[in-house]
C-alpha angles and dihedrals in degrees: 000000000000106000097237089062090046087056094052100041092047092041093096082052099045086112083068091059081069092053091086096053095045087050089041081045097052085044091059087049091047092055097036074045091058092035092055090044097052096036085056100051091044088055086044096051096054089049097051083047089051090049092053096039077052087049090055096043087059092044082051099043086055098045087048087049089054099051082049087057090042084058101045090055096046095055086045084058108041093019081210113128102233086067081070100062094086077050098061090038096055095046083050080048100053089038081057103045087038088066101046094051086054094057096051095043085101100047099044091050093250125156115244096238132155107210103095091049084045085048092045088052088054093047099055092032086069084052100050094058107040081059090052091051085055108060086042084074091244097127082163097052092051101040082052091059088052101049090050083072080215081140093044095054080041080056104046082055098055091043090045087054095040087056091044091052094045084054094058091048088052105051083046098063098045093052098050087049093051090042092048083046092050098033089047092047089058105037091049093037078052096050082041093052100044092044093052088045097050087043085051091046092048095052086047085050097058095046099062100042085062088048092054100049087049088061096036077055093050104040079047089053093044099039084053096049096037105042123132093236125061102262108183144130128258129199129212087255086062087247115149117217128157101036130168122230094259092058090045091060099040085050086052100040088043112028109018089237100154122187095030108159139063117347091020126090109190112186105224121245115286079236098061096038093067094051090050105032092087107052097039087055085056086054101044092043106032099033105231137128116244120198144189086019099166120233126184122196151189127216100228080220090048115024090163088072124081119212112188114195132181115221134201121189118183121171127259131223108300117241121248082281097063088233112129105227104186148354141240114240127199115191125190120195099231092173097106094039083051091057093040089052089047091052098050090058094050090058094042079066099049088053094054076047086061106028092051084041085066122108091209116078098256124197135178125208138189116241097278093062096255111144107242100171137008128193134250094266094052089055094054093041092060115025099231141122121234089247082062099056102014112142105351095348085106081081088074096060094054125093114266088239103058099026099096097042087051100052091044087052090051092042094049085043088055097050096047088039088224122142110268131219142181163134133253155139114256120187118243132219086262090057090247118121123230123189122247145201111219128191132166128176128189125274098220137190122232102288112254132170090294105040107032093181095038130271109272118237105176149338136255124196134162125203114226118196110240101163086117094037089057097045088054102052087042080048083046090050101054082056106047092043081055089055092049097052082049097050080041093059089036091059101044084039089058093038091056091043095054088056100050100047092038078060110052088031092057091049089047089052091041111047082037077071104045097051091050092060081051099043090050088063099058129077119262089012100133095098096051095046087056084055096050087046089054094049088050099048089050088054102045078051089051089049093039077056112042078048086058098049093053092046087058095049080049092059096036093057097044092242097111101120129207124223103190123192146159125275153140123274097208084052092048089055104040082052097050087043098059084045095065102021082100085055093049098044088048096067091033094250128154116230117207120193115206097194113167118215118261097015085159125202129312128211102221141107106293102191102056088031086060091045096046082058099040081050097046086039095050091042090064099043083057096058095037120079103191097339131124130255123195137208106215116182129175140159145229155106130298120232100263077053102254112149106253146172134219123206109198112195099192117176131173090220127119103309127208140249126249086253094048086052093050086061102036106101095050122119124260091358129108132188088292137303097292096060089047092054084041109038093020116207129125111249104252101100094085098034087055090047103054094043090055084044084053090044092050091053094252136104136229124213131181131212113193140169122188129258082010112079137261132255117202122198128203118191117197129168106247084229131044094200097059115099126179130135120325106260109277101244081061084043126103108192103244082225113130108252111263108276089251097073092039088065096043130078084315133259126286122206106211115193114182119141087213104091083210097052091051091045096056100035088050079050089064111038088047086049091044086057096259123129109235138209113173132208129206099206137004107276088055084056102048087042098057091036086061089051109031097038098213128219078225154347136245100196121188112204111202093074125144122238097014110023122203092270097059089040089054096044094047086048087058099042089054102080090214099055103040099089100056108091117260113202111191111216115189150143094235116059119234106145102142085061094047081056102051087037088065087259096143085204146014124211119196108221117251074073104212098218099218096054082051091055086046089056095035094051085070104064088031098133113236093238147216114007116186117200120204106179113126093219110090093209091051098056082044090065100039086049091057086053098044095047099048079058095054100257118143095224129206130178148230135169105204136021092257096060079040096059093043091051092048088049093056123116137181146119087264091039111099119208110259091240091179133034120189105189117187102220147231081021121174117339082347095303090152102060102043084058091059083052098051095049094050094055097055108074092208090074102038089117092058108112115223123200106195110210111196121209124173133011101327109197105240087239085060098054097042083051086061102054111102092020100070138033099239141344104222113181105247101234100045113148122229094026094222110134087045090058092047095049085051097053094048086056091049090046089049095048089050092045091058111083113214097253086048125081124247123262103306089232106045076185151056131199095236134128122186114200086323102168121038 
């Protein structure tokens, strides 16, 4: 077995390489095990021998004590010396037994101590001088010594430390014996217990070793037989033996070899042999391997096939002769790499088609940013030749000015692999320099554990001239900056005026009523009184209005401020009721006030809340005579659930028209001219009220019947700070449009904050055959462009909180939004800034609805393409084509899925438009689809492209004129004509207005190198 594919297949068992250490290990435990055991019991031993020896010294020391005392007693007796000869031997004896106490007193654990050898001094000492006593003559005096029992109590103390001692030996001794007898149980049950276990590791060892070379046999077997290349052996007489199941069936699939394996010996074609006959003599003679040697075959049942194999041969291990007698052959089937390869390049050259069909100047790049190829339009742009600009020669082709900032920006763009973007001047082949938009995005692999996002492998960028585009916004920001000085003037002018008509307002008011208190003193003063109230009164309107005016250039500019607070509602209503109560008694009106208990308290602001109601308030006592006005409130809660409150201003006054409502809130208009010469005001009440409604997060709304009076309605959160989902009726659902619209004329995104802007432009995109989602501000907008993706944008541009502007130019910073169109539609005209701004058109409201279609058509997409080829690569390709056209594009395989598809019907259903049928197909399947079509009058309008592969019998083709548009060859390279023929459809299709017909002839009786 080679050794690699031992490694890998023993690599699950590698834990089983450790069995036979552990079991020498536990061998080496079990012996030390043993050694230890038997060390231990020999110094043991010697131990429990020294006690006992100990044990026998002290036996002897008192027996040698006693025969001192025998002696001692005898000599007292007789007085005669021999009788102290026992004497003199018992003290040697002692002497004797004494040392060799001494020297076992560390190997029989006893502790090296004096006091037997002091009690034996003592003892003798006693002796010693009774005899004394003795040969002195003195018997009395002796004997005294002896019947003081001063020397028995002398010899109960040597016999009680002899036994002590003797204890001690003893214990000793028994300790060390039951301690030798434990410690040797467990050390040789340990050196038992490891050496049957090694002996058991080893067996198990051995086991599974034979287990696993078993199963490395058998996966080797199986991956052999089972592997996914021909693997085989070939003789010098090109017979094949020894084959593998993948080479069986490439010989049989290739070559039409049938019995190859063991037992057989099939000779290979003589059309194979000669391809291979060289370099299989180079292996067998020269001994070396030879690899990716190239083979085409034939099968002998189907020679119109071409099989393309790629062959290794390597020598095997030479005979006892030394001569090498045949080769292993492995043999790969690269006909379908070789098609996919081809096919690949094929669409590598459509892309150059599409790319150099571009009117924008197209590159591409490697990853490190070098150019490795431009398009046709960059070429003629600027005269030069790819040598030329080949890798960074492009530089030389920037403005001095801007060269090094923009290769600094490529090159930063490179290194953090982000999108780029920017704009600069390039110079033309006239030497003139235009100014162009670059951008350039990462060509990634599929994303894998080092590279998340996918590694990048090149770059691709266009160049789009803005020069007009540029003009135009510097054009735009003269302009703008113009505005601005003028809004500027405006505002100080505004600013300087208030003050100096407040002032002399304010003396006018002041010194009217100051001369009314005077004129009410004199006689005969009452006429002039009324005059000084009427001055006064003038005075208090034209402040009411210069007030007015200023409110308005507050909320123009965006600079009216809230202060909001917390506060009661019934005290905000008792106070706005004795405001107007003199309004109301002056035209003899009755005010009624609805106030539910327990309202509670608001956070808003108080004071323009209460001026939106005095003004509504006011409003309706103007236009009542004797009537009755009435002060509804009620609580509750909105349809996303946010607390709010609702102010009804009912009166029973004139009433309006529905064409004196629709221009109610506008600034500086009433009803119409006769209720301003009757009524009087300016028209800037309502216009100031709805605005504050609008600033306090709420809404107004009026419901009115002529010659019956009018009710206004104003709707606030009873708390500012309170945020949730805009009210459904504003809401547009964030779910993607039915597929059906999406493959339809496209969807269209309307924002507009006006309910009746977005109502009527929706009216007319649904009629015009577009799919809609509206928007009522500009997050909204942003938001469901992010999700929905739309074909366009109809973009308002008076919004409040984000205004149009700021939507467009956030559409056009977000890389994945900017290239949808953006057409402005307003009441101001500011076209020249839309355009500078990326809008790619600008509508004026009133919209006129010819010149929308007219800007619609050109984003209309082409529509439904249904693709019949059997081969699966090949409706790959033709769907890449057909998408980067516009097409919505469906598939089929055969004429009969084609049919069923074209039958079907539904609401989410979308018409087959366009049908490319590859002919003559399988057993001629294509062509009886065209037939098919062209016999059903539903689907006469649905236009059919032919594309011929193959050889296509010239019956068949003339069968086909009349019946499709064209017959285009399938492998055409590049695919322009195709690619022609597809732009006219979609012209025509855009062309055709939804109330018009199609085309009258969906066909035309070409062909275009249909047959090769």
């Amino acid at each position: 077995m080679p050794e690699p594919i031992r490694a890998s297949l023993f690599t699950p068992a590698r834990r089983w390489l450790r069995i036979p250490v552990l079991a020498a290990a536990l061998a080496v435990v079990a012996v030390l095990a043993g050694a230890v055991a038997t060390a231990l019991n020999d110094r043991d031993g010697d131990a429990v021998a020294a006690g006992n020896e100990a044990v026998v010294a002290l036996e002897g020391v008192l027996s040698a004590m006693k025969d001192v005392e025998t002696g001692q007693r005898g000599y007292l007796l007789v007085g005669r010396e021999e009788y102290l000869d026992p004497f003199r031997a018992g003290v040697a004896a002692v002497e004797e037994r004494m040392a060799v106490l001494e020297a076992l007193r560390g190997p029989a654990g006893l502790p090296p101590e004096t006091r037997l050898r002091e009690l034996i001094a003592r003892r003798e000492e006693l002796a010693e001088r009774s005899i004394a006593l003795r040969r002195t003559g003195d018997a009395e005096a002796a004997r005294g010594v002896v019947e003081s029992e001063e020397g028995r109590v002398a010899m109960d103390a040597v016999r009680a430390e002899v036994g002590r001692l003797q204890d001690q030996a003893r214990q000793r001794v028994e300790a060390l014996n039951q301690l030798s007898t434990t410690r040797g149980l467990w050390l040789w049950g340990l050196a038992l217990g490891a050496a049957l276990l090694a002996c058991a590791l080893l067996g198990r060892y051995a086991m599974v070793r034979r287990q696993l070379e078993r199963r490395a046999n058998a996966l080797l077997d199986a991956v052999m037989t089972n592997a996914p290349v021909g693997l085989g052996f070939v003789g010098r007489d090109m017979v094949i033996t020894s084959a593998n199941r993948a080479l069986i069936e490439i010989g049989e699939r290739s070559m039409g070899l049938e019995g190859v394996g063991p037992g057989a010996a099939p000779v290979l074609p003589d059309a194979v042999r000669s391809q291979i006959a060289p370099r299989l003599r180079a292996v067998l003679d020269g001994g070396k391997a030879q690899s990716d040697v190239d083979v085409e075959t034939f099968p002998p049942d189907r020679p119109e096939e071409r099989h393309q194999l790629l062959v290794t041969l390597f020598p095997v291990a030479p005979g006892e002769d030394g001569r090498v007698e045949g080769a292993g052959i492995i043999l790969m089937d690269v006909t379908r790499r070789r098609r996919a390869e081809e096919r690949l390049r094929r669409s590598e050259a459509r892309f150059r088609t599409l790319a150099n069909s571009l009117p924008q100047l197209a590159w591409q790049a490697d990853a490190k940013g070098e150019i490795e190829w431009y398009n046709r339009r960059w070429y003629e742009f600027t005269g030069t030749d790819f040598e030329t600009v080949k890798g960074s020669g492009w530089l030389a082709l920037q403005h001095p000015d801007h060269a090094e900032r923009v290769e600094a920006g490529f090159r930063a763009a490179i290194a953090a692999g982000e999108p780029w973007q920017d704009s600069f001047p390039l110079r033309g082949a006239d030497g003139q320099y235009r100014w162009f938009l670059s951008r350039a995005v990462p060509i990634r692999d599929e994303p894998d554990a080092f590279h998340p996002k996918g590694a990048i492998t090149g770059w691709f960028g266009t160049n789009t001239d803005v020069t007009e585009l540029r003009e135009a916004e510097e054009e735009a920001t003269l302009a703008r900056e113009a505005a601005e000085d003028a809004n500027r003037a405006k505002s100080q002018f505004i600013a300087n005026m208030s003050h100096e008509l407040r002032t002399p307002l304010s003396a006018v008011i002041g010194y009217s009523e100051m001369l009314e208190e005077e004129a009410g003193d004199l006689e005969g003063g009452e006429a002039l009184t009324k005059d000084l109230q009427k001055i006064g009164a003038n005075a208090r309107h034209l402040l009411s209005l210069i007030n007015d005016v200023l409110d308005l250039s507050k909320i123009e500019a965006g600079r009216m401020e809230t202060h909001p607070e917390e506060f009661a509602v019934d005290a905000l209503v008792s106070e706005t009721v004795s405001t107007v109560q003199a309004l109301m008694a002056r035209k003899a009106n009755t005010l009624e006030v609805q106030l539910p208990e327990g309202v509670g308290t608001m956070h808003s602001d108080q004071v323009k809340l209460r001026q939106c109601l005095i003004n509504l308030l006011s409003n309706a006592s103007k236009f009542t005579e004797g009537g009755r006005v009435t002060l509804s409130v009620e609580t509750g809660r909105d349809r996303m659930g946010r607390r709010e409150i609702a102010f009804h201003v009912t009166d029973t006054g004139i009433g309006m028209s529905q064409e004196q409502i629709s221009r109610l809130f506008t600034r500086f208009t009433q009803a119409d001219s006769s209720t301003t010469r009757r009524f009087g005001g300016t028209g800037l009440g309502l216009a100031i009220t709805k605005a504050f409604c609008t600033l306090l997060g709420g809404d107004i709304a009026v419901e009115s019947v002529e010659g019956r009076g009018t009710r206004f309605t104003i709707r606030m959160p009873m708390d500012m700070r309170e945020t949730g989902p805009e009210p459904e009726a504003e809401r547009t659902e964030a779910a993607p449009a039915d597929p059906a619209e999406h493959l339809g004329a496209g969807l269209v995104l309307v924002v507009d904050d006006d309910p009746a802007s977005r109502e009527l432009l929706s009216r007319f995109v649904l009629r015009d055959g577009f799919a809609v989602r509206t928007a009522h501000d500009g997050e909204e907008g942003l938001r469901l462009a992010k999700q929905l993706r739309p074909t366009a944008i109809l973009l308002d541009v008076m919004m409040p909180r984000m205004d149009g502007w700021s939507v467009l130019t956030a559409l056009k910073a977000d890389p994945e939004l900017a290239e949808i169109p953006v057409v402005m539609v307003s009441i101001v005209q500011e076209r020249a800034l839309a355009v500078s701004l990326g809008a790619a058109d600008y509508l004026i409201k009133p919209v006129q609805w010819h010149r929308l279609r007219r800007v619609l058509d050109r984003y209309r997409a082409p529509g439904v393409a249904l693709l019949v080829d059997a081969e699966a690569e090949a409706r790959l390709e033709l769907r890449r084509l057909l998408e980067s056209e516009g097409w919505a594009v469906e598939e089929a395989d055969g004429a009969e899925q084609a049919l069923a598809r074209l039958g079907a019907t539904g609401a989410a259903v979308p018409p087959v438009g366009l049908v490319l049928v590859a002919v003559p197909g399988p057993e001629g399947d294509g062509l009886t689809l065209v037939h098919e079509i062209r016999q059903r009058d539903a689907w006469k309008d649905i236009q059919v492209i032919a594309l011929a592969g193959g050889e296509v019998p010239p019956a068949a083709l003339e069968a086909l004129r009349g019946q499709v548009r064209r017959v285009l060859p399938a492998g055409g390279e590049p695919p322009e004509a195709l690619l022609r023929e597809l732009r006219r459809i979609s012209a025509s299709r855009s062309a055709a207005t939804p109330g018009n017909p199609p085309p009258s002839s969906p066909f035309q009786p070409e062909t275009e190198n249909a047959a090769p």
